[in-house]
N, C-alpha and C positions, 0 to 999 in steps of 0.2 A: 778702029784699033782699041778703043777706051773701052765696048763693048766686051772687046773678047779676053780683057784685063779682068770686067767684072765677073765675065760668066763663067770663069777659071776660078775666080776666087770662091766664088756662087758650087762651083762642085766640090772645090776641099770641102767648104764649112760641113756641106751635106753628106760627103762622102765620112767625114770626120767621127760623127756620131753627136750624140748631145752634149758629149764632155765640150770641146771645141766652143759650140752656139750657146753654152751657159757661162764660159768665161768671157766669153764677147759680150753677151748683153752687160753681166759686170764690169768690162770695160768701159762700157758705153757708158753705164752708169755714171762711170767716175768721170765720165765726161763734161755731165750736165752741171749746168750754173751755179746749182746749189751746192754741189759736191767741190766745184773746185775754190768756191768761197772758204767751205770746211775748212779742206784742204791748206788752203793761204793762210786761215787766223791760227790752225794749229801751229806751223812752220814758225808764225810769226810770233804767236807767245812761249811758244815752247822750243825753238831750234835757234836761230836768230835772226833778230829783227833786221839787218843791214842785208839779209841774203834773201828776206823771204821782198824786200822792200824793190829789190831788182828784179826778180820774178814777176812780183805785183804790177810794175811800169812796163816788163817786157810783156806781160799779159794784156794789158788793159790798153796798152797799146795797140795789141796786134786786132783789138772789138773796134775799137774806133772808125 
């Protein structure tokens, strides 16, 4: 079953065009380590520090 989940998904991207598979890789992007560290100190020095400080626990909890 988990197969035919992927390979469904495997024909939109394709069927999509490269609009679709160029906003995914930049999702992906913003996925990795680095990006979401960015992501946390901007929050954290510039949005607020008590919102970005629960995200950071509910994050780093979830690597552990």
């Amino acid at each position: 079953m988990d197969i035919d989940i992927l390979l469904s998904l495997q024909t939109f991207r394709n069927g999509s065009g490269a609009f679709l598979a160029d906003f995914l890789s930049k999702m992906t992007f913003l996925g990795e380590l680095n990006s979401a560290i960015v992501i946390m100190a901007i929050l954290y020095w510039g949005v607020s520090k008590e919102l970005d400080t629960c995200l950071l626990m509910g994050w780093s909890g979830n690597r552990l």
